[in-house]
N, C-alpha and C positions, 0 to 999 in steps of 0.2 A: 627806370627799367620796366615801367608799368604799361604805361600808356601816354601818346599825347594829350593832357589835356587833363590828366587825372588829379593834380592836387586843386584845378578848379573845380571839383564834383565830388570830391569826397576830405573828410579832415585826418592829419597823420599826429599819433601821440606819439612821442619818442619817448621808452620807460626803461630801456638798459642798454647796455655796450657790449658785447662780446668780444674775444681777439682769439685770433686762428693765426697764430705764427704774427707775421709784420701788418695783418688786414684785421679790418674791424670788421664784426657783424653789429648794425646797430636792428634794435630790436623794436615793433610800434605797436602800438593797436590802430588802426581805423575806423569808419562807418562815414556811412553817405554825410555831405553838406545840410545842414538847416534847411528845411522846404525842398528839398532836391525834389524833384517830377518824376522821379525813377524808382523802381522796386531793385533796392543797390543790397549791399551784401556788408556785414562790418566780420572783424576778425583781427587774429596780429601776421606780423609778415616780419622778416628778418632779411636783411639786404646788407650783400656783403662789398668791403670796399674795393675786392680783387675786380675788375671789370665790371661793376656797379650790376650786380646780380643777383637777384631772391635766388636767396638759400631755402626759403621754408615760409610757407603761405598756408593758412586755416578762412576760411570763406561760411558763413552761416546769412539766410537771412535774415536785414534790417528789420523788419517786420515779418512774424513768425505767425503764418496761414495754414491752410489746411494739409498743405505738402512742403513739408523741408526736409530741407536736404542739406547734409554737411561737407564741406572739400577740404582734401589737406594732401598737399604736395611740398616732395622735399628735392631737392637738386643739390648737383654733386658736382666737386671741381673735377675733369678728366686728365687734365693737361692738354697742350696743345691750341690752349687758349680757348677750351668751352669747357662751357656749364653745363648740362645734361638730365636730365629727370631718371629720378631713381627709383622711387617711391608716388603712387597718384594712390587715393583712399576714398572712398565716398560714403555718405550713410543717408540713405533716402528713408523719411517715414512718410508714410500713409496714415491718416487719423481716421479714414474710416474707408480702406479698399483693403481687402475684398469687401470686407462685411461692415455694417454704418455701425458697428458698435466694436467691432474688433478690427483695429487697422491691420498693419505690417510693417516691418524695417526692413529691409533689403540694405545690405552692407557690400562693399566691392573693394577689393586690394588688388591693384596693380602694382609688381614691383620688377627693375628690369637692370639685367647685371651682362656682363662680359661686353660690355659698349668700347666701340675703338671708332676712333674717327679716319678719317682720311684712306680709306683701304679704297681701290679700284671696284669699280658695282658694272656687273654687265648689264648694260640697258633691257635684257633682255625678260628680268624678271619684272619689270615694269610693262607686263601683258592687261588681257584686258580684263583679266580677277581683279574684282577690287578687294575682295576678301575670300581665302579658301580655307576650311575646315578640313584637315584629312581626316581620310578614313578613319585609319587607324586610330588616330586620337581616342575614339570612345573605347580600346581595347586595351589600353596599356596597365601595367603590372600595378604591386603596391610600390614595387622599389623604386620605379621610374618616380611616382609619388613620394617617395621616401627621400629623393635626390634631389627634389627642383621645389620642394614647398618647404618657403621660408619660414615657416612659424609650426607649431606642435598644432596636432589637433587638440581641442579641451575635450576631455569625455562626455561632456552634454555635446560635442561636432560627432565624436564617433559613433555617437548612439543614435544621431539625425540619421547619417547617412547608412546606419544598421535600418533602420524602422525605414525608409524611404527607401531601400534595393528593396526589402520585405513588401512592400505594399505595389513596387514595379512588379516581382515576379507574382505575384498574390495574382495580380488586373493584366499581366502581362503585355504591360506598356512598353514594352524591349519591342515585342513583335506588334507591337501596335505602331512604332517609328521605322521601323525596318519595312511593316510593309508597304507602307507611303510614301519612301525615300523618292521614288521614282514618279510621281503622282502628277506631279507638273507637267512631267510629258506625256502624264496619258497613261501609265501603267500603272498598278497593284504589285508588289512586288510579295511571291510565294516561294520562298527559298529561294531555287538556282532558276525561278523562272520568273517572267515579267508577263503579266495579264493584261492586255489592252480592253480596258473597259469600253472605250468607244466601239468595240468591234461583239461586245453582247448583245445589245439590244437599237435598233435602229427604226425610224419608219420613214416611207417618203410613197407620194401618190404613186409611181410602178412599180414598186416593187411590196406595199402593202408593210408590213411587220416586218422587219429582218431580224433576225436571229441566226448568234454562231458564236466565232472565239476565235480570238488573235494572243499566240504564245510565243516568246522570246527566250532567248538564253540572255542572263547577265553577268555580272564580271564576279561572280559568286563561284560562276565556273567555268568561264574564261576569262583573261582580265583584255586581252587583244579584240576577241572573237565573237562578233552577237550573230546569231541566227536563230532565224524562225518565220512563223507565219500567220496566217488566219486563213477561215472561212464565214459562209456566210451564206442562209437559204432562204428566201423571201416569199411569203405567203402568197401572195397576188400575181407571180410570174412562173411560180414555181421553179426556180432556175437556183441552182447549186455555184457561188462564185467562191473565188480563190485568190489567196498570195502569200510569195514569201518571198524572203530577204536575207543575205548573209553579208554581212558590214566587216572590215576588217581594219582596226585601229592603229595610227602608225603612231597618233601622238594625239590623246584626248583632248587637253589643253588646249593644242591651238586647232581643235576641229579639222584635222587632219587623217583622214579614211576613207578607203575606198569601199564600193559598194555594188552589188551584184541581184539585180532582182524580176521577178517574173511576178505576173497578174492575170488574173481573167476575171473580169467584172462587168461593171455596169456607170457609167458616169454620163453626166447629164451634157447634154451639146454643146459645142460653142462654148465650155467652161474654162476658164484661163487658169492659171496656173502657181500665179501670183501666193506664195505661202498665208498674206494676212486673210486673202479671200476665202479661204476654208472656212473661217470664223465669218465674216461677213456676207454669208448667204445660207445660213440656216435655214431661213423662211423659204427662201426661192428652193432649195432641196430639199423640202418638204412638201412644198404642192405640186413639185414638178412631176407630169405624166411623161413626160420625154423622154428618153432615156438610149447612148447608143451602148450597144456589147463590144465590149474593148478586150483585145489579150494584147498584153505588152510585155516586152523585156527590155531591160536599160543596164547599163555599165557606165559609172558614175566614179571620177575622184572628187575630194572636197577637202577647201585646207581655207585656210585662213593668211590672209598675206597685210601683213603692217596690223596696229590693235582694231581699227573697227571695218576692215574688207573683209568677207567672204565668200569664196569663187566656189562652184559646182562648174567642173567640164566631164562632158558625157555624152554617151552614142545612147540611142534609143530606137527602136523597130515597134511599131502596133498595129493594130489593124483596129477598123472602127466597123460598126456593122449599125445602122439602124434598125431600130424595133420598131419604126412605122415607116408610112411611104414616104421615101424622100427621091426628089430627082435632080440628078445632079447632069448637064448638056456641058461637056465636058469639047475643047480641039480636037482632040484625036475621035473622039467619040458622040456625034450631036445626037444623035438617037439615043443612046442610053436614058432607061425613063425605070422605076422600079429602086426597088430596096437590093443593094448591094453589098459589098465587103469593098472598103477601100483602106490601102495600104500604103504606109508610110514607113521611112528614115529616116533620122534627124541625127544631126549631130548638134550640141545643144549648150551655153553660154549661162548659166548663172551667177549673177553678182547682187550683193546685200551690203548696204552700207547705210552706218549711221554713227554715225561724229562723235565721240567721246560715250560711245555704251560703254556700261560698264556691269559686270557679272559675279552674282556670288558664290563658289563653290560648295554647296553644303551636302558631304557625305558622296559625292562623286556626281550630284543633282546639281546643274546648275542654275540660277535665274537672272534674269536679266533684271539692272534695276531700270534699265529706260536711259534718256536722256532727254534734253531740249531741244536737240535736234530731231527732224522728220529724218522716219526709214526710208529708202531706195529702195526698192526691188526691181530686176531687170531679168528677163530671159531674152536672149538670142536664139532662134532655131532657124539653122539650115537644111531644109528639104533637099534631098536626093533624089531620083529617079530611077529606076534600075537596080536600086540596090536592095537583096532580098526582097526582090518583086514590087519594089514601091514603087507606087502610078505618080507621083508631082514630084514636082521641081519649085521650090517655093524661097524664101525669107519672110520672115516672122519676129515682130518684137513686141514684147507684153514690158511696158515700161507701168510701174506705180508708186508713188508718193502715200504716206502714210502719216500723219500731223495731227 
């Protein structure tokens, strides 16, 4: 019940018998083969005769290093014809982390009860969380503790975790995790409001310094409903820009919200759209003197369809305006020579895909841990004419691989 191939790699003591009704547990100690090539583990193991199945395994290393670490697992008949883990333990020491002269033990009790096998599972909680932390978790009572923890605390545990709340609220490390929850994406989180740090302090060759603030509502005080905005005033153009945003959640989870938002800014020519290229053209938005004046509104849904698709469909209206001379000899128009306002409609096509992502939930923040698969990113944009004054008629596709 071990492994292929394990009584040639390691040796079994048989040292007693036990019986549980008509079944034997016979009981052994272990440890690796003479000369074994491997850093193997000894210990006893108890294997029972019901369906030839460890009851109960203790795992230590063969040769004891700078870090050991202890395992002991116990398993339980359910009926039904399986065995089950009930019990997993660990005890890690450190002989010298933190400090080279004062290690640490770190001890771990898994224990896991109301197990039923064969019950119908809706495929559907197998999304793309590979692990979620709720909220609430960090908020529950002592009773809820009082209910679900198998073991008494020892008054040296009670007086840890007295001297450890004492030393949180002392350094006020409660608001020190609270206000980073959100930090992955870009926000400070200050009570019922989210700070977008990227939107304090900025520089780029037209616009010189920028300075302003971008503020959110978060689900502190809506749990459906984010709104908010920024601004932003740049030293070298003197020019006051704007945005804001009201999002509307129908289902966090599978990234399912609609979205409503207006702008007036500045972005650099010819720049695509692509979400990883934000990150990958720091340098070029910092020396860049180009810059065209953009006001835009978009109306935006997004959802999530099967675990690693995610679609954006959406209208959008802008106007583009250069801040130096551009000429653009246009069909309808071959004379047009000078700096203009040109307008557009789109209706507009996002999809994201990558093969087996998978995301951790922690605290309503989530992150992605990646995968071995390359990201897709794809936009579609259909040009109108005519509509809310837009001058083209166009198709447009920003296809990018990310590896």
């Amino acid at each position: 019940p071990i492994a292929d191939g394990a009584d040639k790699h390691y040796v079994y003591i048989l040292k007693d018998t036990l019986y549980d009704g008509p079944d034997s547990i016979f009981v052994m100690d272990y440890w690796p083969e003479k000369g074994a090539n491997f850093e193997g583990f000894k210990g006893e193991m108890s294997i029972s005769t019901r369906k030839w199945a460890i009851v109960h395994v203790t795992a230590y290393p063969y040769d004891v290093g700078k870090i050991n670490i202890y395992l002991e697992q116990y398993y339980k008949w359910i009926g039904n014809g399986f065995w089950f883990p009930v019990q997993m333990n660990f005890e890690l020491e450190l002989e010298k982390v933190p400090f080279k002269n004062t290690g640490a033990v770190m001890i771990g009790k898994t224990t896991l009860d109301s197990v039923r096998v064969g019950l119908p599972i809706d495929d559907a909680i197998f999304n793309h969380l590979e692990v979620e932390l709720k909220e609430e978790a960090a908020y529950v009572d002592e009773e809820f503790w009082d209910e679900y923890r198998n073991e008494e605390l020892s008054a040296k545990e009670v007086e840890t975790f007295r001297q450890m709340d004492s030393i949180g609220n002392r350094y006020k490390f409660d608001a020190l995790l609270n206000s980073t929850r959100n930090i992955y994406d870009g926000f400070i989180v200050i009570k019922k409001v989210d700070v977008e740090y990227s939107k304090i302090l900025a520089a780029n060759a037209y616009e010189g310094w920028r300075f302003g603030l971008g503020l959110y509502t978060n689900d502190k005080l809506w749990k459906k409903l984010r709104v908010g905005g920024y601004f932003g005033y740049g030293t070298n153009d003197k020019q006051w820009k704007y945005g804001g945003k009201l999002i509307y959640y129908f289902s966090k989870p599978n990234d399912f919200y609609f979205t409503i938002s207006h702008l007036k800014d500045v972005r650099d020519p010819g720049g695509i759209r692509l979400r990883y290229a934000e990150w990958s053209n720091v340098a070029q938005q910092f020396f860049n003197k180009l810059m065209d004046k953009v006001e835009e509104t978009e109306v935006s849904m997004t959802f999530r369809a099967g675990l690693y698709q995610k679609f954006k469909i959406g209208v959008r209206q802008f106007s583009l305006q250069p801040t130096y001379s551009y000429l653009f000899l246009g069909i309808d128009n071959p004379d047009q020579v000078g700096t203009s306002i040109y307008r557009f409609s789109e209706v507009q096509l996002n999809y994201r895909w990558q093969h087996k992502e998978k995301f951790a939930s922690n605290w309503g923040q989530r992150i992605s841990s990646g995968s071995k698969w390359p990201v897709v990113n794809m936009i579609y944009s259909r040009g109108i004419d005519g509509v809310f004054d837009s001058d083209f008629s166009y198709n447009k596709l920003e296809l990018g691989i990310l590896y």
